[in-house]
N, C-alpha and C positions, 0 to 999 in steps of 0.2 A: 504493500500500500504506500511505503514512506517513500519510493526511490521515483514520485512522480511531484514535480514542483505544484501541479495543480492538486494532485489530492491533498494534501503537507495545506495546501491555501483552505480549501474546503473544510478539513478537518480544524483549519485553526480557528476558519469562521462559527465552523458548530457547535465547539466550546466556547464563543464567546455569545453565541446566540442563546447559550444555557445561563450566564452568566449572568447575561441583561438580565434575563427572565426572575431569577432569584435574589435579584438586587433591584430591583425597580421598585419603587416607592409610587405607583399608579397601575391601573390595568388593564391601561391602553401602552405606555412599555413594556410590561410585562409580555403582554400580546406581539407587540416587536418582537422583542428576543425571543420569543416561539417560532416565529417565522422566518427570520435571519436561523434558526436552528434546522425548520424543514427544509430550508431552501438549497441546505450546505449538503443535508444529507444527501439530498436527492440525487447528485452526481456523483457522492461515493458509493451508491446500494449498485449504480447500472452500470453494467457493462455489454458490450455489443457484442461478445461472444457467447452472452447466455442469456437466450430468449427468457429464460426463467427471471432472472434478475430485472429483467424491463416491463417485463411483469408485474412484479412485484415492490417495484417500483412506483409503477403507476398506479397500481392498486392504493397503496401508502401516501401520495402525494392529493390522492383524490378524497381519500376516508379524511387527510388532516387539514385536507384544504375545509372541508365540511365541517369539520370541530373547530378549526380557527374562528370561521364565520358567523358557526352558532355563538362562539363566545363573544366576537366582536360586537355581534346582536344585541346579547343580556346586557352588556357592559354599555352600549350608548343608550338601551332603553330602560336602565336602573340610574345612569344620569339624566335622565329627562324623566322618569318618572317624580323625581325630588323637583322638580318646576311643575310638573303639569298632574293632573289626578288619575293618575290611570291605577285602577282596583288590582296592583298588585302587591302581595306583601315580600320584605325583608327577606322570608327564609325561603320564598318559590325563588326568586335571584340567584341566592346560593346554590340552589339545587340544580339550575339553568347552569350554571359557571361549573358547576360540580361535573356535570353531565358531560360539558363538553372537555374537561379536563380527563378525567374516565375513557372518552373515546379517544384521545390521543394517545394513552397510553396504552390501551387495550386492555382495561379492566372488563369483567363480564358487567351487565348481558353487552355492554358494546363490543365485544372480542372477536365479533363474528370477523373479520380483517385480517387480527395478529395470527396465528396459526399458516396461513397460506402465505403470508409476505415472507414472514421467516424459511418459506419450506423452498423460497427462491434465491435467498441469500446466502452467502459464503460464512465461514465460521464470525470472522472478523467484523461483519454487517452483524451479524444475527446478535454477535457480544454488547456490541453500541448500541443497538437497539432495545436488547434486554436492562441492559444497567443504565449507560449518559444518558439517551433519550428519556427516560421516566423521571431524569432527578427534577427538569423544571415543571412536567404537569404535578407531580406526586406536592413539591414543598410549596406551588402553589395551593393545591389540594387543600392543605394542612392550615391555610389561612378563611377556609371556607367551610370545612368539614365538623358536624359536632354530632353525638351519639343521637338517632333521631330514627324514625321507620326509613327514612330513604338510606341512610350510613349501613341501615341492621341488614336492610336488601340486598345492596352492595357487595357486603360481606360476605353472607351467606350465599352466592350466586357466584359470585368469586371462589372461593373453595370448592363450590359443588362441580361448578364445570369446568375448574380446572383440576379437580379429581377423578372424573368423570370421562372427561375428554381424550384425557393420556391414557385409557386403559386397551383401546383396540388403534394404538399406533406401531409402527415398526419402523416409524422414519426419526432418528434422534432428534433435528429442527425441532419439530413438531412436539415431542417429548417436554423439551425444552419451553417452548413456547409456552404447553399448556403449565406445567411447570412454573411458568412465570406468573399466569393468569392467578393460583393458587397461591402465593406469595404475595400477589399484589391484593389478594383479600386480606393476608393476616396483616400488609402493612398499613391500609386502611384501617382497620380493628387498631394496632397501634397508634394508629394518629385520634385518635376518638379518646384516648385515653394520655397521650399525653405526647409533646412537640419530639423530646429527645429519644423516645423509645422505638418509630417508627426508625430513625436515620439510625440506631445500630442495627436495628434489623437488613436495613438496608446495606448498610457495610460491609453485616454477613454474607448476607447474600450475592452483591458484589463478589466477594471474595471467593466464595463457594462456586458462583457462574464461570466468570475466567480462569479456575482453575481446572474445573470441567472440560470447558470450551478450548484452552489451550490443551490436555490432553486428547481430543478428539481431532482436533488440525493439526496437534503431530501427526496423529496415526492416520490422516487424511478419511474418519472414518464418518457415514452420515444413513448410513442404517443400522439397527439391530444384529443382523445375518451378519454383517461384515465384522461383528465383534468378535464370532467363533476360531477365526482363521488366524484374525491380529492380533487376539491379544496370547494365542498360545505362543506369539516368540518370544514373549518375555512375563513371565509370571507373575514380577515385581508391579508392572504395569497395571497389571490384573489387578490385584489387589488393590494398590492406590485408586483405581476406579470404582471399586466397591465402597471403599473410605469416605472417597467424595459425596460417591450416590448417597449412601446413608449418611450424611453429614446434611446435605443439599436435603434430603425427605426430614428432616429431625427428631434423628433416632439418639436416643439419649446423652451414652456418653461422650459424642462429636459434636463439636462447634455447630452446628445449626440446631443444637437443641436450646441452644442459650437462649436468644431471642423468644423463641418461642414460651420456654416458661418464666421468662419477665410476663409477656405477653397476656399469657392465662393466669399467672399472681395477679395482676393489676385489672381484669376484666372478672377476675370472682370476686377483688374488692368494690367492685362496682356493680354488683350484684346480676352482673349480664352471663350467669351462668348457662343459659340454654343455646346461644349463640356461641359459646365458646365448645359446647359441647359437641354442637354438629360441626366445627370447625375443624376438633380435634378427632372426632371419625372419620371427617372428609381428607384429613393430612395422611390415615393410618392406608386410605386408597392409595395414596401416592406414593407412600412408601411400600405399596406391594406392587407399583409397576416398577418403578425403582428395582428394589429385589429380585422382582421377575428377569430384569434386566444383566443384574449381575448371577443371577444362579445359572444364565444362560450360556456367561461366558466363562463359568468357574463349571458348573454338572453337567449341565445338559447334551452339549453336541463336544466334549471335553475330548481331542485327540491329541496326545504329545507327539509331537513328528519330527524324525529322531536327524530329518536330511538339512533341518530350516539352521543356520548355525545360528547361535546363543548370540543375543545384541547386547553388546558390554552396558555394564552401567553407569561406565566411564561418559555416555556421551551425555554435552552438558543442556539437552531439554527432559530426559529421564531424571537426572541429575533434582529440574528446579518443579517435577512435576512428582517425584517422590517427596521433596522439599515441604509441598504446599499440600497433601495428601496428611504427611506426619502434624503439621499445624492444623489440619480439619480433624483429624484423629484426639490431639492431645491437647487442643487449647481448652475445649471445657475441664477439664483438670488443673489446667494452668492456672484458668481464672479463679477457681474454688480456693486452690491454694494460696493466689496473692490476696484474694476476698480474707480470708480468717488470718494472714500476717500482715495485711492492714487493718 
């Protein structure tokens, strides 16, 4: 991506197009920097060797040209409503502004989009799409969002279809995507409960995504099948992607269970126990495709083939992908123990 002066331009614009957005003190710059943000994308996602990507592409340019507009919308008619009387209340705004922040990111039920754009993109689109792209709708989100029927729907619709959704996939994108869709419910739920607890979840799961996603464009791999063959060269590998997965599903003693039981402490003190419950049998689906995923490339079609030579673990992307496996592995331990020697 880096070795081309115009993408290096495009990339620099779309972090700064994130930037406006989360530093704007109005919500018509705010809106700027969304769109200075699509506008950067749009010539990193296409490429003219792959119909798929042009695609998807357009698909992506058209869903946020239409969330841009719906917001621009609420935004000029909730200032003109404070001069003129038009019979709308305070908190239908929010929900307006909510709505169409939700469909840029591809929260459900707006999600119908994210799933197929991703199934068009490269590892490297698919990673900036999942993590940079959400930070300006999400921390706008969080200046709009408050626990209410439309947050509890949100939430719960988010979890279920992105529970839901990944269970009859065999394309990793797609995995991933819905994946994403199911995270961007608990970090919703986070934000209802309090500004700082959503942006660690968010960090985990940053962390947990690229380290995924870098694993898998090493091994240039983007179906399920093609895990049986790649990962039997190297066993080490294996493993580290079982660590991930169950760390990324938040199986307890791995780093992505952290967030999550802030998460459910802070919404049973809030006495919003029955949405957290379907939350927490909606993650236990996703952690059995997850597993499905990894038992497939550890049991199931499991052949050692005696002709493939052993790939050292000298080389240094194994090197920073076991690196990041052992820190998804050991950091809930880590934190437990700095927690009681602070």
């Amino acid at each position: 991506m880096f070795n081309n002066p115009t993408k290096i331009l495009f990339f620099s614009t779309l972090m700064g197009g994130t930037l406006i957005s989360i530093s704007s003190n109005s919500w018509l710059s705010a809106w700027m920097g969304l769109e200075i943000n699509l506008l950067s994308f749009i010539p990193l996602m296409t490429n003219s060797k792959n119909i798929l990507s042009t695609e998807a592409s357009l698909k992506y340019f058209l869903i946020q040209a239409l969330a841009s507009a719906s917001l621009l919308f609420t935004i000029i008619l909730m200032h003109l409503s404070f001069d003129m009387s038009i019979l709308m209340s305070h908190e239908m705004f929010m929900i307006l502004i909510s709505s169409a922040l939700l469909l840029k990111m591809g929260a459900a039920p707006f999600h119908f989009w994210f799933p197929g754009t991703m199934e068009g993109l490269n590892w490297m689109n698919c990673l900036i799409l999942m993590t940079w792209q959400k930070i300006a709708p999400l921390m706008l989100l969080s200046y709009t969002i408050s626990m209410n029927a439309f947050s509890a729907f949100i939430i719960v619709t988010s979890v279920v279809v992105g529970s839901l959704g990944g269970l009859n996939q065999t394309s990793l994108r797609k995995l991933m995507a819905y994946s994403s869709i199911n995270h961007l419910g608990w970090m919703v739920a986070a934000m209802t409960t309090g500004e700082n607890l959503w942006e660690l979840y968010f960090m985990i799961y940053v962390f947990l995504s690229f380290s995924l996603v870098f694993l898998f464009y090493t091994f240039n791999t983007f179906h399920v099948n093609q895990m049986f063959l790649i990962m039997n060269k190297n066993t080490t590998m294996k493993f580290c992607l079982f660590a991930l997965l169950l760390s990324l599903g938040g199986l307890p003693p791995f780093l992505g269970f952290l967030p999550k039981w802030i998460i459910i402490q802070s919404m049973v003190e809030l006495n919003l126990t029955f949405i957290i419950t379907i939350m927490v049998v909606m993650t236990l689906i996703t952690l059995f495709y997850y597993l499905r995923l990894s038992f497939s490339a550890f049991i199931i079609s499991y052949t050692e083939m005696k002709w493939i030579p052993f790939e050292s673990h000298k080389n240094p992307k194994s090197i920073v992908i076991m690196s990041l496996a052992t820190i998804s592995a050991l950091a809930l331990m880590a934190c437990s123990i700095l927690f009681n020697i602070l």
